[in-house]
N, C-alpha and C positions, 0 to 999 in steps of 0.2 A: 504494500500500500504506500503510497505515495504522502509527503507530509499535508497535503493540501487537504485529501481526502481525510487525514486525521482530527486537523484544526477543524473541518467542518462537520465532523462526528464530535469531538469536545466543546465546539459553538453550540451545538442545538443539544447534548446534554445539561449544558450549562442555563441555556433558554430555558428549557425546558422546567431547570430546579427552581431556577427565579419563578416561572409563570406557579409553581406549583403552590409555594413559598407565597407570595403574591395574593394567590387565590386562597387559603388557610387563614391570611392575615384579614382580607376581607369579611370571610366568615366566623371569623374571632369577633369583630369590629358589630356583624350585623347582631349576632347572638347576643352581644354587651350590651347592645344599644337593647334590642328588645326586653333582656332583662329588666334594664332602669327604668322603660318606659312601664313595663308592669308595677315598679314597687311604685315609682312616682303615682297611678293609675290607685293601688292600694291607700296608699298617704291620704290621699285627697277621699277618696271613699271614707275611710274613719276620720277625716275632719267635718264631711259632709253627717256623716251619721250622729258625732257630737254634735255638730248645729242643728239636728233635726232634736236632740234632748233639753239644746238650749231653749229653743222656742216652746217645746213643751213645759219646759219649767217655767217661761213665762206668761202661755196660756193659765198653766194650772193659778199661780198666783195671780193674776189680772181678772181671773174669774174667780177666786176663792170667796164663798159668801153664796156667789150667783145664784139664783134658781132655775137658770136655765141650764139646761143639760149640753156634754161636750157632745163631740162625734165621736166617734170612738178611732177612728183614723184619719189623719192628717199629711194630704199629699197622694201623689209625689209632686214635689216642691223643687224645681227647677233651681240651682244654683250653682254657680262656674260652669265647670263642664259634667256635672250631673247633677242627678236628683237626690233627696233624703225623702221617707217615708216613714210616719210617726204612729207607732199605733198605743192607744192608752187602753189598761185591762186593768178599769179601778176595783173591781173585787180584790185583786191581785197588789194595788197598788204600785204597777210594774210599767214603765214607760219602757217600750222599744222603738229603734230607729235603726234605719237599714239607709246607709248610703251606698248609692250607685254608681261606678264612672266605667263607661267602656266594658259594659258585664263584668266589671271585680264588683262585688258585692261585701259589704262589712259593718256588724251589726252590732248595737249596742243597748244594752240594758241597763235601768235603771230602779232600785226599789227605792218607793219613799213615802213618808210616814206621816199619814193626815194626823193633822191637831184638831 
């Protein structure tokens, strides 16, 4: 074999391990990114689901006394980039909230103690 014919069989190995290498580093990159964007996607779901208990907390007191009755579910309540959903089970005296963002779902409860 001929040196030309060598360089051009260790050129297109060498291609070959960059493009490989290259393409790996990519799909490092795209896998990373999707990660963050789910935990970022969770974050925001349990911030959205504590605002749905905050608002309950201040229905319950801005109405405490009332004689008119709650609803018993409250939402969904569109905010940022999703929703919260508030449900009140006063036998239970148990507030839940479920915030939504991009189908991550994340829920939170709450017990508290009528005077």
């Amino acid at each position: 074999m001929n040196e030309r014919g060598v360089t051009l069989i260790t050129v297109v190995i060498i291609m070959f391990t960059i493009a490989l290498i290259g393409a790996s580093l990519i799909e490092l990159v795209s896998s990373v990114n999707l990660s963050t964007n789910k935990v970022l996607d969770e974050t925001k779901a349990r911030y959205l689901a504590e605002a749905g208990i905050a608002e309950a907390i201040y229905i319950l007191r801005a109405r405490a006394g009332a004689e008119e009755s709650l609803d018993e579910i409250l939402g969904p309540v569109p905010l940022g980039d999703g929703t919260y959903t508030v449900w009140f089970d006063f036998r239970e005296s148990l507030i839940t909230s479920i915030g939504t963002v991009n189908s991550i779902k994340k829920k939170l409860q709450l017990q508290y103690n009528v005077f």
